[in-house]
C-alpha positions in Angstrom: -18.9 61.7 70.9 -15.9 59.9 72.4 -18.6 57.0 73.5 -19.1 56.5 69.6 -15.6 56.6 68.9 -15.0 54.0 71.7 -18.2 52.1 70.1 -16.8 52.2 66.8 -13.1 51.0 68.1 -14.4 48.1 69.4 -16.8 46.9 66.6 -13.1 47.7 64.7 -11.4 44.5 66.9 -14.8 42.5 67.5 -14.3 39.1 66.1 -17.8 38.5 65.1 -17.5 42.0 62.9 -13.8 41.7 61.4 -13.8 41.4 57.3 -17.6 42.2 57.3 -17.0 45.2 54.5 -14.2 42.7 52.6 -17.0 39.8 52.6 -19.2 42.2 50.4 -16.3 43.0 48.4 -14.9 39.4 47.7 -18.5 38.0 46.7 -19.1 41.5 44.1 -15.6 41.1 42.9 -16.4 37.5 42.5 -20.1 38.1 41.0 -18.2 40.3 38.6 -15.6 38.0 37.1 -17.9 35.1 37.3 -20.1 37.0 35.0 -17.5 38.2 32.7 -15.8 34.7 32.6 -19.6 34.0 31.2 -19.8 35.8 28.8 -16.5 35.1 27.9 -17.4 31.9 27.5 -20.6 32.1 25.7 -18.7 34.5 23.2 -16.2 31.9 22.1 -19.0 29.1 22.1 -21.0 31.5 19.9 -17.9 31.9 17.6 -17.1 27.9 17.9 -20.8 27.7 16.8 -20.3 29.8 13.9 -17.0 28.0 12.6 -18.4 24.5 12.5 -21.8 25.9 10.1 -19.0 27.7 7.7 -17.6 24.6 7.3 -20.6 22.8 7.0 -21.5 25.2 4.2 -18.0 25.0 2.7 -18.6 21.2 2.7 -22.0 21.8 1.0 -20.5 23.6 -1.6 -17.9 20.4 -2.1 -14.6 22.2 -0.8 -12.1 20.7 0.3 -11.2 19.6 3.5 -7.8 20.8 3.6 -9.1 24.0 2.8 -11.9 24.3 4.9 -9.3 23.7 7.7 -7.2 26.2 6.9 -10.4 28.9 6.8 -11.9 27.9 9.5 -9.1 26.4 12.0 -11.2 23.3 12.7 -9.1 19.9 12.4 -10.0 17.5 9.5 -10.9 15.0 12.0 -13.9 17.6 13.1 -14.9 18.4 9.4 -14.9 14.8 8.6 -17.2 14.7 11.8 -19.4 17.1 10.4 -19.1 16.0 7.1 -20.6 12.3 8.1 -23.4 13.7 10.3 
């Protein structure tokens, strides 16, 4: 038993072992936020996405701009864009 202990001590200070547990731990931490930062991002595209094709419907229905801004947050200059598409 003490032979393990010493075993186990050693592996504890061995260079070549050091920050093996942490290394898992960084790259699933990372994995995690990586993939939450994703969908983060997808989320606010998706909502992006949806802004832009309520203004291109409010344009449709021959609002104006300055409204359509308002509603949807979107600059003039990008409902102009969309506008002249």
């Amino acid at each position: 038993m003490m032979e393990a202990g010493k075993r186990i001590e050693d592996l504890s200070f061995d260079i070549n072992t050091i920050g093996w547990y942490d290394a898992e731990e960084d790259r699933k931490i990372t994995n995690y936020l990586q993939n939450k930062y994703e969908r983060k991002k997808a989320r606010e595209e998706g909502i992006e996405q949806e802004r832009r094709k309520i203004a291109r419907e409010m344009l449709e229905a021959n609002m104006d701009i300055s409204t359509i801004s308002k509603i949807t947050s979107l600059t003039k200059e990008e409902i102009k864009k969309l506008r002249d598409r």
